[in-house]
FIDODREN-971377 format. One record per residue: residue number from 1; residue in one letter; x, y, z of N, C-alpha, C in turn. Coordinates in Angstrom, 3 decimals. Layout:
N
n = NUM | res = A | nu = X | nv = Y | nw = Z | cau = X | cav = Y | caw = Z | cu = X | cv = Y | cw = Z
...
END
This chain:
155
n = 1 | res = X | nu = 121.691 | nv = 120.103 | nw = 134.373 | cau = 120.412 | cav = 119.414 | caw = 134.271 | cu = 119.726 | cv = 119.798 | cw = 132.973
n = 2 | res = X | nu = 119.136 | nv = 118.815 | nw = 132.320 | cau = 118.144 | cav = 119.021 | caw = 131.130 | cu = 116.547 | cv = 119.352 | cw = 131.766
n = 3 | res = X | nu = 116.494 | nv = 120.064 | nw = 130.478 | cau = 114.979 | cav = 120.947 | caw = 130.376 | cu = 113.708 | cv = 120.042 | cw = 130.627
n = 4 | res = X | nu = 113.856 | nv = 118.952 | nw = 130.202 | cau = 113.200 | cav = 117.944 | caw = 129.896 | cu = 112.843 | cv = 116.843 | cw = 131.548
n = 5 | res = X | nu = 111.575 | nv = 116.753 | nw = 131.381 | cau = 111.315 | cav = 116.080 | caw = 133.056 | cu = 111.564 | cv = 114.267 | cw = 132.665
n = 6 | res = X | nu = 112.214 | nv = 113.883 | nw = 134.163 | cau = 112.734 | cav = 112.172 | caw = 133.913 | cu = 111.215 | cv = 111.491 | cw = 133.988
n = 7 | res = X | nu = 111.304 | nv = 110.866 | nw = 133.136 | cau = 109.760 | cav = 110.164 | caw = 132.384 | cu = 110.336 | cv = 108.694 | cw = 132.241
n = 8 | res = X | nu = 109.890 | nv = 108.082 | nw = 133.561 | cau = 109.945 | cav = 106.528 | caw = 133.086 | cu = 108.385 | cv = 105.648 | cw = 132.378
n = 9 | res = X | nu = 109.061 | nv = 104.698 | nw = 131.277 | cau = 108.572 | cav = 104.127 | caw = 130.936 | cu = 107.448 | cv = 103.324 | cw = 131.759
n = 10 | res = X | nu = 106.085 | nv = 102.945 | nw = 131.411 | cau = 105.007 | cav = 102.232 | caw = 131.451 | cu = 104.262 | cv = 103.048 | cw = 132.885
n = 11 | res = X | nu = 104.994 | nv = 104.100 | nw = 133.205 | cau = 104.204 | cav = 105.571 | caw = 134.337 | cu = 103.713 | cv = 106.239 | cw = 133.691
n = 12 | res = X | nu = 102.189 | nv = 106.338 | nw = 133.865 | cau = 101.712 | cav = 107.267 | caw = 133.221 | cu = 101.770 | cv = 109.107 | cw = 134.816
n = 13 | res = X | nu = 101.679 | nv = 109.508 | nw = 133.289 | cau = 102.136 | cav = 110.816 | caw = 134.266 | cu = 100.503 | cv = 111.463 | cw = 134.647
n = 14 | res = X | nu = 101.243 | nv = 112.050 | nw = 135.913 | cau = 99.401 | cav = 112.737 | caw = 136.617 | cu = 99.305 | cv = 113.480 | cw = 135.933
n = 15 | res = X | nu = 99.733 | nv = 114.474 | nw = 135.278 | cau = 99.513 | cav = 115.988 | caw = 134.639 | cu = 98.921 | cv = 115.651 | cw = 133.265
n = 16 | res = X | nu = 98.995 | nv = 114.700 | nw = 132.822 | cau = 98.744 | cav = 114.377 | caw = 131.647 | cu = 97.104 | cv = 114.082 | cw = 131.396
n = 17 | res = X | nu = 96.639 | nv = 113.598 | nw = 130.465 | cau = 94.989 | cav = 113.418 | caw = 130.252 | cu = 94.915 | cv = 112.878 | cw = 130.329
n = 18 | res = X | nu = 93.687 | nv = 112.480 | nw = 131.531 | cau = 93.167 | cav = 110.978 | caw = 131.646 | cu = 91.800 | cv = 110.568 | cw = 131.411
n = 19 | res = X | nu = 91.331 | nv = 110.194 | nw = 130.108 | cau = 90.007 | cav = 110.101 | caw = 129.699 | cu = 89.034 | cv = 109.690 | cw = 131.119
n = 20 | res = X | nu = 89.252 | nv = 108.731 | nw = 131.564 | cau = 88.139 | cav = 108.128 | caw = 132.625 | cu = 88.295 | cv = 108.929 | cw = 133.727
n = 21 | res = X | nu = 89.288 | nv = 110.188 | nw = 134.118 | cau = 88.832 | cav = 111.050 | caw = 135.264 | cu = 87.667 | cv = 112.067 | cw = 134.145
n = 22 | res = X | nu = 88.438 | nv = 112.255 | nw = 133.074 | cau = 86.958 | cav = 113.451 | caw = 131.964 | cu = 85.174 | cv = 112.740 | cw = 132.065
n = 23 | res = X | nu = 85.843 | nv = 111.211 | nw = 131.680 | cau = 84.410 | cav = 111.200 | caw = 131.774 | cu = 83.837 | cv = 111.042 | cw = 132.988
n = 24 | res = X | nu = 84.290 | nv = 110.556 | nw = 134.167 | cau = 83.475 | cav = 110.509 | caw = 135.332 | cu = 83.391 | cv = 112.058 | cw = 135.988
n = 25 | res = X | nu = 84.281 | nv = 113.206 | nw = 135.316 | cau = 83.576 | cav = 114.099 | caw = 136.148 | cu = 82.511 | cv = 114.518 | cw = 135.047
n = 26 | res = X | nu = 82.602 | nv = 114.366 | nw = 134.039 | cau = 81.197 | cav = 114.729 | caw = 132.663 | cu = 80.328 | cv = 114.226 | cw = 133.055
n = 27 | res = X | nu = 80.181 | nv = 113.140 | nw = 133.562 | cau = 78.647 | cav = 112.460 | caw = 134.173 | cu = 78.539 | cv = 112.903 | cw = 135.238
n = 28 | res = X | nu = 79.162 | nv = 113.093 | nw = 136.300 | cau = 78.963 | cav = 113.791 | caw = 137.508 | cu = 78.315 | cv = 115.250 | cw = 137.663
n = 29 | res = X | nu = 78.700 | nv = 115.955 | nw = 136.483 | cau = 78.108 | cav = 117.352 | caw = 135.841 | cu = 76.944 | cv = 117.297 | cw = 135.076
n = 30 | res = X | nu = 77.100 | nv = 116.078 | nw = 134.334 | cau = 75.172 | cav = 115.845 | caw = 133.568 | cu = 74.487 | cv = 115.719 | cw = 134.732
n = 31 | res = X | nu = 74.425 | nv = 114.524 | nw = 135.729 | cau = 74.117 | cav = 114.348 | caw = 136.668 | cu = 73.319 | cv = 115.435 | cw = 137.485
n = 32 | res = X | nu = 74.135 | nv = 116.228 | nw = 138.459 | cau = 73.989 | cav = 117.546 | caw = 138.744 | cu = 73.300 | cv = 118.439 | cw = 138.048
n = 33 | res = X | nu = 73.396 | nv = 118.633 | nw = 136.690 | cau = 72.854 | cav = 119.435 | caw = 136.134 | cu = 71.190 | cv = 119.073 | cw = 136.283
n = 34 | res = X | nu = 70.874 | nv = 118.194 | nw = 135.995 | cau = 69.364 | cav = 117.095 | caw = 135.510 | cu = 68.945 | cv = 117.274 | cw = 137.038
n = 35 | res = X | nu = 69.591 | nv = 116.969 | nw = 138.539 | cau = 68.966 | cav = 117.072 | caw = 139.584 | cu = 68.377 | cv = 119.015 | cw = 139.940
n = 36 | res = X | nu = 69.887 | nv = 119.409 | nw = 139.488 | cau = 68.961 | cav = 120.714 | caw = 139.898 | cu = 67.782 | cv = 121.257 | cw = 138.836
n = 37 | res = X | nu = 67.985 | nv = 120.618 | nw = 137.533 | cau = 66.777 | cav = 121.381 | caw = 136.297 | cu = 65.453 | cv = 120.690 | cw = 136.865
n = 38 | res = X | nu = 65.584 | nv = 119.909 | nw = 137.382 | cau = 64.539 | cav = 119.110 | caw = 138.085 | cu = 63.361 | cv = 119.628 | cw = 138.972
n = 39 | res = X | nu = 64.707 | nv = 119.828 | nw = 140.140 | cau = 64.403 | cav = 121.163 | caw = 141.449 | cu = 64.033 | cv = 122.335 | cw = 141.038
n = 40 | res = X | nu = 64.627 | nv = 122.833 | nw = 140.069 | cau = 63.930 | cav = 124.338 | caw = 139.768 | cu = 62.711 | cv = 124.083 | cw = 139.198
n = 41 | res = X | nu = 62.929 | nv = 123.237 | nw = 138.138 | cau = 61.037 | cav = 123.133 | caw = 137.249 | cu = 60.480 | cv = 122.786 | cw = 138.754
n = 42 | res = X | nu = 60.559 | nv = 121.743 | nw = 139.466 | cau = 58.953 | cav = 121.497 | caw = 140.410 | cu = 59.131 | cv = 122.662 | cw = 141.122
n = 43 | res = X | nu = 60.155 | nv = 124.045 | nw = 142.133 | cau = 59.859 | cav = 125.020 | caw = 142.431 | cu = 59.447 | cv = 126.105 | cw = 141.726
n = 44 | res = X | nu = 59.728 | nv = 125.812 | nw = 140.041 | cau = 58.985 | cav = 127.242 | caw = 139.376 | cu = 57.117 | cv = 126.594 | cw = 139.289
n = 45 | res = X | nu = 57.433 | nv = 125.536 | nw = 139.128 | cau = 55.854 | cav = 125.059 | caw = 139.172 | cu = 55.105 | cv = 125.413 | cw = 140.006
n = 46 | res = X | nu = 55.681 | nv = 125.073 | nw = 141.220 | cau = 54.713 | cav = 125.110 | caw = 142.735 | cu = 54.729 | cv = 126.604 | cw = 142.878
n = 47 | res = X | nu = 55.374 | nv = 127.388 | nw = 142.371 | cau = 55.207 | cav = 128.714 | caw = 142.970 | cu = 54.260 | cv = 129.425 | cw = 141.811
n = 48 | res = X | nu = 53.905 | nv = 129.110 | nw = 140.437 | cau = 53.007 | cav = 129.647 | caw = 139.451 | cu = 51.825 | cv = 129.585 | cw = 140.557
n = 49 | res = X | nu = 50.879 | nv = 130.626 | nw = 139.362 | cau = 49.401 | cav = 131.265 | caw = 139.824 | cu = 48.677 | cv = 129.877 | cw = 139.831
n = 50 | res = X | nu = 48.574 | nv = 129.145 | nw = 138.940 | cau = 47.409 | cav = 128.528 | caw = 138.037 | cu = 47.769 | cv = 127.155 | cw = 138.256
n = 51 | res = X | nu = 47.339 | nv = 125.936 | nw = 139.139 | cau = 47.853 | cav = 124.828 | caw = 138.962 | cu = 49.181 | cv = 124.395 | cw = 139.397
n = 52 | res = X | nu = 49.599 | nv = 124.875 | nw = 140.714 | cau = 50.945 | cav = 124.115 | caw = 140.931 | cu = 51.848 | cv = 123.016 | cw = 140.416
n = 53 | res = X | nu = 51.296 | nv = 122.416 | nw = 141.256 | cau = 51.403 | cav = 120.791 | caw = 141.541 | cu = 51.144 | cv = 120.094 | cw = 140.291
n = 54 | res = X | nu = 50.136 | nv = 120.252 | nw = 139.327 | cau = 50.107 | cav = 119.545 | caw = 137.995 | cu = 50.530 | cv = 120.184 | cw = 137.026
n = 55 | res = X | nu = 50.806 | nv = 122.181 | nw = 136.999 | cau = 51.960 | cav = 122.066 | caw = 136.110 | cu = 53.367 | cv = 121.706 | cw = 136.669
n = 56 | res = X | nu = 54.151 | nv = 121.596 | nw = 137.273 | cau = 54.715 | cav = 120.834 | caw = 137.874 | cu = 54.997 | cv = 119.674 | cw = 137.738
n = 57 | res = X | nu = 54.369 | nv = 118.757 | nw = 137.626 | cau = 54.328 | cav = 117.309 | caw = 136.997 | cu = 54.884 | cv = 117.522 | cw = 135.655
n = 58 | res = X | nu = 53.588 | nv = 118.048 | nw = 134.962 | cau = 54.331 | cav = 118.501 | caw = 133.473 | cu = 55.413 | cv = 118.688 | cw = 133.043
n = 59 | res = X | nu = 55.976 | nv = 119.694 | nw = 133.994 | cau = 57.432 | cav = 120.033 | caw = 133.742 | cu = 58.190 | cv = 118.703 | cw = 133.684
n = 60 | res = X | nu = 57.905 | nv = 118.117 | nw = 134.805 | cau = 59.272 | cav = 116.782 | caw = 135.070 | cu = 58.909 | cv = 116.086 | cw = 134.264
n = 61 | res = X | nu = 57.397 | nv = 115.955 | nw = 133.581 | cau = 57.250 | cav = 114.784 | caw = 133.040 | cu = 57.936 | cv = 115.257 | cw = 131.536
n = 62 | res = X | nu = 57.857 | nv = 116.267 | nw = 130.973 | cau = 58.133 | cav = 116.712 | caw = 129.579 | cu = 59.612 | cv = 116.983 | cw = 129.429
n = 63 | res = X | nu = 60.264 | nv = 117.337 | nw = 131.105 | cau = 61.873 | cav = 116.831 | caw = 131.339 | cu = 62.486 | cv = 115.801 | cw = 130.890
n = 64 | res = X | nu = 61.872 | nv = 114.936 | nw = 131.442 | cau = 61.821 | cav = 113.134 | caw = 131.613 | cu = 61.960 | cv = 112.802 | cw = 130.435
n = 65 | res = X | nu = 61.116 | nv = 113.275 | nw = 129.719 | cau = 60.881 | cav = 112.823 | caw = 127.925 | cu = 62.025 | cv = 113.329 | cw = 127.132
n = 66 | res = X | nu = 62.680 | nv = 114.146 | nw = 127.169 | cau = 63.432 | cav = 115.315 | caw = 126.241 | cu = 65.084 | cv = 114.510 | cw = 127.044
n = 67 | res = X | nu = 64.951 | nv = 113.613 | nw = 127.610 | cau = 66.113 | cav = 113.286 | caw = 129.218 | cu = 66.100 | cv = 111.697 | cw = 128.395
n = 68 | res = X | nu = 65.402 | nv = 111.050 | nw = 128.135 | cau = 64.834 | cav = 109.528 | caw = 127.050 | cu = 65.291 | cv = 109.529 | cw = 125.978
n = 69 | res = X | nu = 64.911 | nv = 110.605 | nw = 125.219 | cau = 64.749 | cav = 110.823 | caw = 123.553 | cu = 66.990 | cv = 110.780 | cw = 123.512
n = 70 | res = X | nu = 67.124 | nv = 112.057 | nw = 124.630 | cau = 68.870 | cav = 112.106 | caw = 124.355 | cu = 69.614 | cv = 110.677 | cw = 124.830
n = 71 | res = X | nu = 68.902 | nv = 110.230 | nw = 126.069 | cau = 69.461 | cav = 108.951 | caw = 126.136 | cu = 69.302 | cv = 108.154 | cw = 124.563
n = 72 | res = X | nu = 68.254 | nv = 107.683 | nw = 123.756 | cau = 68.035 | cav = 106.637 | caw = 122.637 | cu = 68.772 | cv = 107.411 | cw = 121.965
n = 73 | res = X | nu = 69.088 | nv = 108.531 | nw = 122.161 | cau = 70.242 | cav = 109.084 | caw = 120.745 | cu = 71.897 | cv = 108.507 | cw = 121.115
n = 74 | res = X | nu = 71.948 | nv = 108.517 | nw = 122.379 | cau = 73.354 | cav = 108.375 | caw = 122.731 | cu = 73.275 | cv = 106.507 | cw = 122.895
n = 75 | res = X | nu = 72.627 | nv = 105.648 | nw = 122.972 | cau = 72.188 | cav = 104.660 | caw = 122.673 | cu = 72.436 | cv = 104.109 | cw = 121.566
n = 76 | res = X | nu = 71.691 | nv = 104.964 | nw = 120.835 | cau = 71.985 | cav = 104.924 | caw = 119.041 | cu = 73.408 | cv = 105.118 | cw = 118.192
n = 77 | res = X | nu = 74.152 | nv = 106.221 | nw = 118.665 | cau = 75.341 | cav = 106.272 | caw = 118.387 | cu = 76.364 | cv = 105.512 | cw = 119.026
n = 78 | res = X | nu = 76.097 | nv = 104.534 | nw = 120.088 | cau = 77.143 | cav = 103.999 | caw = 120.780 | cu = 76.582 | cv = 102.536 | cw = 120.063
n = 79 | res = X | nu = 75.688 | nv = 102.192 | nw = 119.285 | cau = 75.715 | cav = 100.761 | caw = 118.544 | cu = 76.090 | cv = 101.194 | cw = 117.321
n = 80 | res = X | nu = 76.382 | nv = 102.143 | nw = 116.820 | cau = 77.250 | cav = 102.406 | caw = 115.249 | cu = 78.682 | cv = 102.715 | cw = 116.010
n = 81 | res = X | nu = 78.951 | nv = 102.565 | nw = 116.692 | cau = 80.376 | cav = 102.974 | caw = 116.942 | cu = 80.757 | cv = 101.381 | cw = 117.098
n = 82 | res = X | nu = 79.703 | nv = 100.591 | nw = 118.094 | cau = 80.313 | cav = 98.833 | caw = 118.106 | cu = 80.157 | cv = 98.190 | cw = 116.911
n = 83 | res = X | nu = 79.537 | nv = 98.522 | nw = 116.617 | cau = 79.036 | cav = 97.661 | caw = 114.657 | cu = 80.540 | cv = 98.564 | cw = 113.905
n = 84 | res = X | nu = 80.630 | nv = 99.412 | nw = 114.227 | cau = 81.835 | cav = 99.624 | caw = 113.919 | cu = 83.102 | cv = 99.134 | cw = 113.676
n = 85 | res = X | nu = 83.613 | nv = 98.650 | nw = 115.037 | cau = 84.675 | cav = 98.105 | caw = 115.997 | cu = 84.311 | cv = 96.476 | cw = 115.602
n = 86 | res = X | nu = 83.182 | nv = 96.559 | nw = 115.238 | cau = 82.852 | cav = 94.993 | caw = 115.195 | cu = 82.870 | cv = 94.520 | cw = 113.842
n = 87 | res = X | nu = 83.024 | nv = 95.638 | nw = 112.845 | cau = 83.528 | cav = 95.492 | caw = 111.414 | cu = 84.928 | cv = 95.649 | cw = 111.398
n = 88 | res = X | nu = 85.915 | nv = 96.300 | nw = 112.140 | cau = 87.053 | cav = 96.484 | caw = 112.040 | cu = 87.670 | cv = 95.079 | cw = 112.411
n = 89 | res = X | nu = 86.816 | nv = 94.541 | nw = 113.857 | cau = 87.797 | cav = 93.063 | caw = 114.133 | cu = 87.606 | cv = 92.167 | cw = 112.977
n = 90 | res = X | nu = 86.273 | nv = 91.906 | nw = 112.447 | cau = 86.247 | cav = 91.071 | caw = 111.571 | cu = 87.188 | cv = 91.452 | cw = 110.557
n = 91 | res = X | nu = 87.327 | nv = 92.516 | nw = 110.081 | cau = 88.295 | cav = 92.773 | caw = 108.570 | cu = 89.448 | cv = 92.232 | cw = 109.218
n = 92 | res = X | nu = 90.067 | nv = 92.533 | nw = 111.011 | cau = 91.404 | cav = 92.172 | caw = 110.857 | cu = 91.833 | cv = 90.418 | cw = 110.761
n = 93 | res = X | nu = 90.809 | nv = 89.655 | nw = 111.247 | cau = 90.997 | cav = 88.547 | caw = 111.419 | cu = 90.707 | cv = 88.139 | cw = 110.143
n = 94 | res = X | nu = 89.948 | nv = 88.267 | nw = 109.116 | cau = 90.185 | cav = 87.974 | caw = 107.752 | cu = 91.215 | cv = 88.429 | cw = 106.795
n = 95 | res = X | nu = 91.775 | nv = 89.658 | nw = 107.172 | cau = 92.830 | cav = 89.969 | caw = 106.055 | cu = 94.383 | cv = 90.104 | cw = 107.028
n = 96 | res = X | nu = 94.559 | nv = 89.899 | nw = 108.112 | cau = 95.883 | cav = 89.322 | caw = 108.818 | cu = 96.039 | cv = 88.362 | cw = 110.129
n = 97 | res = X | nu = 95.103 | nv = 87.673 | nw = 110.265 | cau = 95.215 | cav = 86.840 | caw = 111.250 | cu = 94.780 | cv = 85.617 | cw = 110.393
n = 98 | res = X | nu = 94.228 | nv = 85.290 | nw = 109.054 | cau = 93.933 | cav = 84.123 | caw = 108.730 | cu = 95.229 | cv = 83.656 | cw = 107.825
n = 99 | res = X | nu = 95.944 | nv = 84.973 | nw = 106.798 | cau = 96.618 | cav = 84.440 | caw = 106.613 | cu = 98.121 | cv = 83.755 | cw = 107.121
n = 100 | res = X | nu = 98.399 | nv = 84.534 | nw = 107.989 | cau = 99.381 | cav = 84.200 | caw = 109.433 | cu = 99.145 | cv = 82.704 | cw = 109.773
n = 101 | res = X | nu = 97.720 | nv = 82.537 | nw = 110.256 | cau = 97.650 | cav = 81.040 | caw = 110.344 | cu = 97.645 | cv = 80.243 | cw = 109.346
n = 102 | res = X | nu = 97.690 | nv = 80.224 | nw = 108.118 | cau = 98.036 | cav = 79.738 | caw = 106.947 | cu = 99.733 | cv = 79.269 | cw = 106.990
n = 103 | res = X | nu = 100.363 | nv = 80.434 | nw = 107.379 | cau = 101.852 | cav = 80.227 | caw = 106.914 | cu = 101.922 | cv = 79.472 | cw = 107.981
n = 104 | res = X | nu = 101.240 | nv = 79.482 | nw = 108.984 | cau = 101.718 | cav = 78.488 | caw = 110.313 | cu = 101.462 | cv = 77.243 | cw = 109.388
n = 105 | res = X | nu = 100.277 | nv = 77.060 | nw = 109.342 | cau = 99.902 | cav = 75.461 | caw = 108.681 | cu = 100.592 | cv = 75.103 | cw = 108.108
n = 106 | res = X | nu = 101.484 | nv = 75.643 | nw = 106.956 | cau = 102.636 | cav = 75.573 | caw = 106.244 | cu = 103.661 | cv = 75.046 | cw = 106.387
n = 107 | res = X | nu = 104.020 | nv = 75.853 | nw = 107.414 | cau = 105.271 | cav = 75.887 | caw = 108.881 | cu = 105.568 | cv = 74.089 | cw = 108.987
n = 108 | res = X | nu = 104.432 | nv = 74.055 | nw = 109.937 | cau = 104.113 | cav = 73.029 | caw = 109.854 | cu = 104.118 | cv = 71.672 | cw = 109.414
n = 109 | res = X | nu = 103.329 | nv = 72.242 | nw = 107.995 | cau = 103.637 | cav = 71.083 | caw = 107.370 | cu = 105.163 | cv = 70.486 | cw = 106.846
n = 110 | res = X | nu = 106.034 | nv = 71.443 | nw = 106.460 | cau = 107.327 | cav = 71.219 | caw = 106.192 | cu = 108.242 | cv = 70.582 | cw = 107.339
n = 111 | res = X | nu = 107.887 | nv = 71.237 | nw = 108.491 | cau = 108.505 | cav = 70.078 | caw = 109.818 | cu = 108.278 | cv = 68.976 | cw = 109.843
n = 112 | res = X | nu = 106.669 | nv = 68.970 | nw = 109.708 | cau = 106.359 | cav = 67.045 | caw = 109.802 | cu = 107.180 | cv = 66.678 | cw = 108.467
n = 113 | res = X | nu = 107.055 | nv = 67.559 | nw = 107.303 | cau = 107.639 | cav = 66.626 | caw = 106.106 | cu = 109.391 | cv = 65.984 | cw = 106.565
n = 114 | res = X | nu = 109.958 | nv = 67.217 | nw = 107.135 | cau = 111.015 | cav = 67.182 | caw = 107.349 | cu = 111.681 | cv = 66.407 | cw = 108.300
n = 115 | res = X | nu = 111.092 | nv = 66.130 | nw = 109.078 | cau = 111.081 | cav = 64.837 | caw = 110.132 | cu = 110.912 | cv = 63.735 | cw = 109.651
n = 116 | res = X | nu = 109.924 | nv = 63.331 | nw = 109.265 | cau = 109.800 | cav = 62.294 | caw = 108.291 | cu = 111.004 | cv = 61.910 | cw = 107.255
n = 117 | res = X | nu = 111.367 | nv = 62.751 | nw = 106.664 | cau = 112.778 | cav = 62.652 | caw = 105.870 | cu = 113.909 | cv = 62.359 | cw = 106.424
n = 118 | res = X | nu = 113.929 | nv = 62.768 | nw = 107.893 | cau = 114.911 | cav = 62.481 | caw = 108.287 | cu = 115.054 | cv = 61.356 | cw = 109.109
n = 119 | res = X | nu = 113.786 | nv = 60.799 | nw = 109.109 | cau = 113.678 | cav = 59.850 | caw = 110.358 | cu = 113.993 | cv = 58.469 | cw = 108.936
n = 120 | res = X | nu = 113.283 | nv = 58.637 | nw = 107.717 | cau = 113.601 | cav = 57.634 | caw = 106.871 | cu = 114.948 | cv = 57.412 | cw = 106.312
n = 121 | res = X | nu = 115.525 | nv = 58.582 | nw = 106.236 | cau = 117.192 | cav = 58.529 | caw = 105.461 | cu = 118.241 | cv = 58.536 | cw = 105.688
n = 122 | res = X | nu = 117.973 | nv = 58.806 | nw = 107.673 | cau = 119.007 | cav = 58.997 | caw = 108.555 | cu = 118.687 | cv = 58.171 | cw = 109.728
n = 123 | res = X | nu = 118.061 | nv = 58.445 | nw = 110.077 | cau = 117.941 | cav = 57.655 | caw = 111.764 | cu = 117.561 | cv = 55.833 | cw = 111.436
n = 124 | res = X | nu = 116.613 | nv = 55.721 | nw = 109.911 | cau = 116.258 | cav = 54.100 | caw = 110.146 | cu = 117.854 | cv = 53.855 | cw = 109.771
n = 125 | res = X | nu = 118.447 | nv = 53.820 | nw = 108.784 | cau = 120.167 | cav = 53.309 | caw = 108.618 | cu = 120.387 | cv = 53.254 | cw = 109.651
n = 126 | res = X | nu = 121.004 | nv = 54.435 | nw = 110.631 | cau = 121.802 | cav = 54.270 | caw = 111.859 | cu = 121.640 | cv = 53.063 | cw = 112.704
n = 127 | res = X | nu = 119.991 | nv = 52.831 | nw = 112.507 | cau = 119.225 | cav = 52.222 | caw = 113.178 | cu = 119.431 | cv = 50.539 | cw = 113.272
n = 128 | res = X | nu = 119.506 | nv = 50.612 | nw = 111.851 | cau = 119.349 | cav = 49.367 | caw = 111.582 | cu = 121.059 | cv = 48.786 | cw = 110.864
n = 129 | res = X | nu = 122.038 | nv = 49.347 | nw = 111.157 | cau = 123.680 | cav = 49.551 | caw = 110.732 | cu = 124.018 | cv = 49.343 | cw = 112.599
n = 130 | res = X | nu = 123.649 | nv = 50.044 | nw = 113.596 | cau = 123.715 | cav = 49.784 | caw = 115.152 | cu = 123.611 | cv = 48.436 | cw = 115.586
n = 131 | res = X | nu = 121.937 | nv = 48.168 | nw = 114.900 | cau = 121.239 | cav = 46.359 | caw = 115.414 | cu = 122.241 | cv = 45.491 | cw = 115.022
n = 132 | res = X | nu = 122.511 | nv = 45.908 | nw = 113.718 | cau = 123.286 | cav = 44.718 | caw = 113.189 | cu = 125.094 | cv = 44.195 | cw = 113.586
n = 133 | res = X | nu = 125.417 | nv = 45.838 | nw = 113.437 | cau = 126.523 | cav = 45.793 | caw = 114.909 | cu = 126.687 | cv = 45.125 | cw = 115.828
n = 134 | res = X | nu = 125.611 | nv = 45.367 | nw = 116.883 | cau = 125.229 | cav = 44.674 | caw = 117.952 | cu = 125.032 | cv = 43.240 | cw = 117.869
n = 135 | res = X | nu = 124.310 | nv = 42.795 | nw = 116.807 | cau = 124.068 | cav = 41.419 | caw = 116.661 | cu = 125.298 | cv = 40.556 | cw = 116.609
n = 136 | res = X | nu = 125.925 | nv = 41.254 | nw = 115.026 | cau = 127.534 | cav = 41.155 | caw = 115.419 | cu = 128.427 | cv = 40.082 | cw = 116.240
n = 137 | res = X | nu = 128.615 | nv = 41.569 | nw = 117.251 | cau = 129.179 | cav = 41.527 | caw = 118.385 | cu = 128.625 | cv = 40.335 | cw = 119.178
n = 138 | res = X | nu = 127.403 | nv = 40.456 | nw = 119.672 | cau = 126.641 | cav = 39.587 | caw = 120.381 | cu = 127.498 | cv = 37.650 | cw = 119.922
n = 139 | res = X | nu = 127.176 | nv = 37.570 | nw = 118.435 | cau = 127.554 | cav = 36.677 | caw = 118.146 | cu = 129.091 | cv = 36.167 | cw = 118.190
n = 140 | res = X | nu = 129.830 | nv = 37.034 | nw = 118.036 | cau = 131.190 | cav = 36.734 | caw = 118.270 | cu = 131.878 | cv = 36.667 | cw = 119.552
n = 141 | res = X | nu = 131.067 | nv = 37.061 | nw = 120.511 | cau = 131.062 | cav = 36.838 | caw = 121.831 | cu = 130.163 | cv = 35.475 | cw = 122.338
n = 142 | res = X | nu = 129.769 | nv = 35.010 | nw = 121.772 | cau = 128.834 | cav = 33.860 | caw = 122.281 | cu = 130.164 | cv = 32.833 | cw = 121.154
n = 143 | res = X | nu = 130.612 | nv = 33.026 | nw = 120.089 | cau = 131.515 | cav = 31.844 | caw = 119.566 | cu = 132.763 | cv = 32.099 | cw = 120.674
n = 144 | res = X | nu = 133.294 | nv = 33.346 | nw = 120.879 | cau = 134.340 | cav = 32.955 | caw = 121.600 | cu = 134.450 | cv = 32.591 | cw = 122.440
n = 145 | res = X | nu = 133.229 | nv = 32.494 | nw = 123.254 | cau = 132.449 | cav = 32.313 | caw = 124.807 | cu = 133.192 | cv = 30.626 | cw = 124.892
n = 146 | res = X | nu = 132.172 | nv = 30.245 | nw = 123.735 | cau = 132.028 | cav = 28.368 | caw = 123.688 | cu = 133.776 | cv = 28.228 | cw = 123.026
n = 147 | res = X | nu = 134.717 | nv = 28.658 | nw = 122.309 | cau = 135.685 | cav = 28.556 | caw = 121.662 | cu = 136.393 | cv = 28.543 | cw = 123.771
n = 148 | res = X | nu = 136.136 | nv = 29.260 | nw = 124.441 | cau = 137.130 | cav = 29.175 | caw = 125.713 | cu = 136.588 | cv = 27.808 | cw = 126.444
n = 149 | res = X | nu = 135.389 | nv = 27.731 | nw = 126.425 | cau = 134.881 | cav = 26.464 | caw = 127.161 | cu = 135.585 | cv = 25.327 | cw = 127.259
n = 150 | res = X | nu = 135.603 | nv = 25.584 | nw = 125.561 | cau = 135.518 | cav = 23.606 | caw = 124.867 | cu = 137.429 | cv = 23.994 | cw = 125.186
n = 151 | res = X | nu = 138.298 | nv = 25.060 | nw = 124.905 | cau = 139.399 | cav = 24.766 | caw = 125.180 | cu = 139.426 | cv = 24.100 | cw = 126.847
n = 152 | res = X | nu = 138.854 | nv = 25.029 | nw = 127.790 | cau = 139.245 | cav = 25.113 | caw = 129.203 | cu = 138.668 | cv = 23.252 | cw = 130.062
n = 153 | res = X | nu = 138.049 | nv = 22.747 | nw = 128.953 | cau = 137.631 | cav = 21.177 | caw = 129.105 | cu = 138.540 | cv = 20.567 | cw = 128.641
n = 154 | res = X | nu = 139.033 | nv = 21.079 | nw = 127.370 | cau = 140.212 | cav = 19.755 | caw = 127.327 | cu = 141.519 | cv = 19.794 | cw = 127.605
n = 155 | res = X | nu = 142.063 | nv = 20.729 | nw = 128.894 | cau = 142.901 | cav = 20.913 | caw = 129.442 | cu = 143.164 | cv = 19.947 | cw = 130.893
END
């Protein structure tokens, strides 16, 4: 047996890193964290000498604020990351997806040309070398038609 573990293709393996279990337990831990900093400020509040209950407020409220400010930052950096992504698609569709469709148009155009060429230099002859064949025929079958008649009458 080899050292090496059997790894099929398009399985991703459990042991390996999986961004969206990191980030859902990272928010699950901000989360947690923010409920209990919460709980402790209104119990360190309520238990001070001087003003419970409204320093207390304070706390959550000056929480709250400092909890806003990091949200508009992480806000802020997640629209330079899409203006980003949103400069990268545009560069790709201007510098390899337009000209790609170019060579298609191209493509293109040389088939229709090429059809056309062939439909004029090959297929109308055949075309019209067949009819006349046919006509031909047609006719030499209609003389020999009347050539048996007029014999089979004057017999």
């Amino acid at each position: 047996m080899s050292d090496t573990p059997n790894v099929v293709e398009g399985v991703e393996d459990e042991s390996g890193p999986n961004i969206t279990r990191y980030l859902v337990i990272g928010f699950g831990v901000l989360g947690a964290f923010i409920v209990l900093a919460v709980i402790v400020a209104v119990i360190v509040a309520l238990t001070g000498a001087e003003g419970g209950v409204a320093t207390g407020f304070q706390v959550v409220r000056d929480f709250l604020i400092i909890v806003l400010a990091l949200q508009g930052v992480f806000v802020s950096i997640a629209m330079v990351v899409l203006i980003v992504q949103l400069s990268t698609l545009v560069n790709l569709l201007r510098n390899e997806i337009k000209p790609l469709m170019d060579e298609v148009r191209e493509t293109a155009s040389a088939a229709k040309g090429t059809a056309q060429f062939v439909s004029k230099n090959v297929a109308e002859p055949v075309i019209k070398v067949a009819a006349t064949t046919a006509g031909i025929r047609a006719f030499l079958g209609e003389v020999t038609g009347i050539r048996r008649n007029i014999l089979r009458r004057d017999k």
